[in-house]
C-alpha positions in Angstrom: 24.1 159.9 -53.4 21.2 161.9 -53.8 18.1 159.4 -54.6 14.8 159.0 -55.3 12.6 155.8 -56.3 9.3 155.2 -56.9 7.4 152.2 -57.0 4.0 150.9 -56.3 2.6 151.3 -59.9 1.1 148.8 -62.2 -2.6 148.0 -64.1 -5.7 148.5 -62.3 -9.4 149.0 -63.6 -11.7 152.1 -63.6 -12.4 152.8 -60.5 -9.9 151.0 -58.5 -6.9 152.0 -56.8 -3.0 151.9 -56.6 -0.8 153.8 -53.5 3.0 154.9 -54.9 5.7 155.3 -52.6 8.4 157.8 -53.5 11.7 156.7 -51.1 14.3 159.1 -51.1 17.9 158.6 -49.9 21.1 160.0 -49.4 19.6 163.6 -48.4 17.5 165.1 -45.6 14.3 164.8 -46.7 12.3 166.9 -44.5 13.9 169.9 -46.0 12.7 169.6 -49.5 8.9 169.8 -50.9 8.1 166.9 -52.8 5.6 166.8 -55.7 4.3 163.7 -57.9 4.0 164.5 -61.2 2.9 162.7 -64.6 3.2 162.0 -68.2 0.5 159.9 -70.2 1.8 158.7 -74.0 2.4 161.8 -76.3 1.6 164.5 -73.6 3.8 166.8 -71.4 4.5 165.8 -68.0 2.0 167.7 -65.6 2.3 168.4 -62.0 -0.3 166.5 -59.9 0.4 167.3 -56.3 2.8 168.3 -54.2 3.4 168.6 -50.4 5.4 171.2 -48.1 8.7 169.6 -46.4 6.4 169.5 -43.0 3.9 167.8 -44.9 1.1 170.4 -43.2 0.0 172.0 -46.3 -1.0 170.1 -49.8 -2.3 170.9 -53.0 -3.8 169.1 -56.0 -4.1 169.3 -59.9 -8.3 170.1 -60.4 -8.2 166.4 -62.3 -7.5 164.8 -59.5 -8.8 166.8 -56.7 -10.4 164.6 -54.6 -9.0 161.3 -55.7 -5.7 161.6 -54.9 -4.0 162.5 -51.7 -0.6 162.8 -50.8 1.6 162.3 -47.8 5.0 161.8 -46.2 6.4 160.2 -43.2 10.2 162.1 -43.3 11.3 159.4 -40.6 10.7 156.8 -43.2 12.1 158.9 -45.7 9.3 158.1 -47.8 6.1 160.0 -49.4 2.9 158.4 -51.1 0.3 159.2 -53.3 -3.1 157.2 -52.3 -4.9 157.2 -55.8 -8.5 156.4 -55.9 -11.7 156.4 -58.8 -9.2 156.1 -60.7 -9.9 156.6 -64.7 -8.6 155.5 -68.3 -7.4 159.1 -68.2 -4.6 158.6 -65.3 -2.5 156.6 -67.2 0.8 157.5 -67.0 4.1 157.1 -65.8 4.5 159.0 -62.9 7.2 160.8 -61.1 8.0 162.0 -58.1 10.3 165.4 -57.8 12.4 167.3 -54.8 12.5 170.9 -54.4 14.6 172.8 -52.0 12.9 175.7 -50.7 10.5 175.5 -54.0 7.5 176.3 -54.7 3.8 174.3 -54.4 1.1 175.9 -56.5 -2.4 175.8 -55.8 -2.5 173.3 -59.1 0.1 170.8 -57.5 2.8 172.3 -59.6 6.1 171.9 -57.8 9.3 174.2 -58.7 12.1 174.5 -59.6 13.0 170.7 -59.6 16.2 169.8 -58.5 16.2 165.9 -58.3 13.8 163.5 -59.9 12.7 160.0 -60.0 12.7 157.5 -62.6 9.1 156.6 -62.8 6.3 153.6 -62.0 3.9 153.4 -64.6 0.4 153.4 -64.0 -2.5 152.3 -66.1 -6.2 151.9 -65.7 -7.9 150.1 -67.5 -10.0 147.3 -68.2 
C-alpha cells in the first residue's frame, strides 16, 4: 500500500530549527519527484520545495529560499527538509507529496500530485 508519513515537526522559536522526514513505502521511490508543501491556519496550502526523483536538481518557494533545503536518500526511502531561521511566519502543517513523472517549478511547486501525506505540524514561536 502506497504510503507516505511525515514526521519530525513540533514548536520551535524564531530562529531555530526543525528537520522533517517524509518516509515513503510500498512504491519505488526513486521514480517519483517529491515536493513538501504547506498550509498555515486560514491559507491555501502552498508548494515549498520539491526535488527531482535523482535528487540532482532542487527548487525552493522565494520565502524560504535559503532556509530550507531539501533532500532524499531513495535507499532509505526517505526525504527531508532541513528548515533553518525559521520565522512566526512558517507555521504550518506541512506535507509532503509524490509525483510520477511531474513537474518541479522554479517556486517549489510540485505537480500533478498523486499521493500525499498526512501532515506534521510546525510552529515557531516563542
Amino acid at each position: 500500500q502506497f504510503q507516505l508519513v511525515e514526521s519530525g515537526g513540533g514548536l520551535v522559536q524564531p530562529g531555530g530549527s526543525l528537520r522533517l522526514s517524509c518516509a515513503a513505502s510500498g512504491f519505488t521511490l526513486n521514480r517519483y519527484t517529491i515536493g513538501w508543501f504547506r498550509q498555515a491556519p486560514g491559507k491555501e496550502r502552498e508548494g515549498v520545495s520539491c526535488i527531482s526523483n535523482s535528487g540532482d536538481s532542487t527548487n525552493y518557494a522565494d520565502s524560504v529560499k535559503g532556509r530550507f533545503t531539501i533532500a532524499r536518500e531513495n535507499a532509505k526511502m526517505t526525504v527531508y527538509l532541513q528548515m533553518n531561521s525559521l520565522i512566526p511566519e512558517d507555521t504550518a502543517v506541512y506535507y509532503c507529496a509524490a509525483s510520477l513523472s511531474g513537474s518541479c517549478s522554479k517556486e517549489g511547486n510540485l505537480y500533478p500530485i498523486h499521493y500525499w501525506g498526512k501532515g506534521t505540524l510546525v510552529t515557531v514561536s516563542s
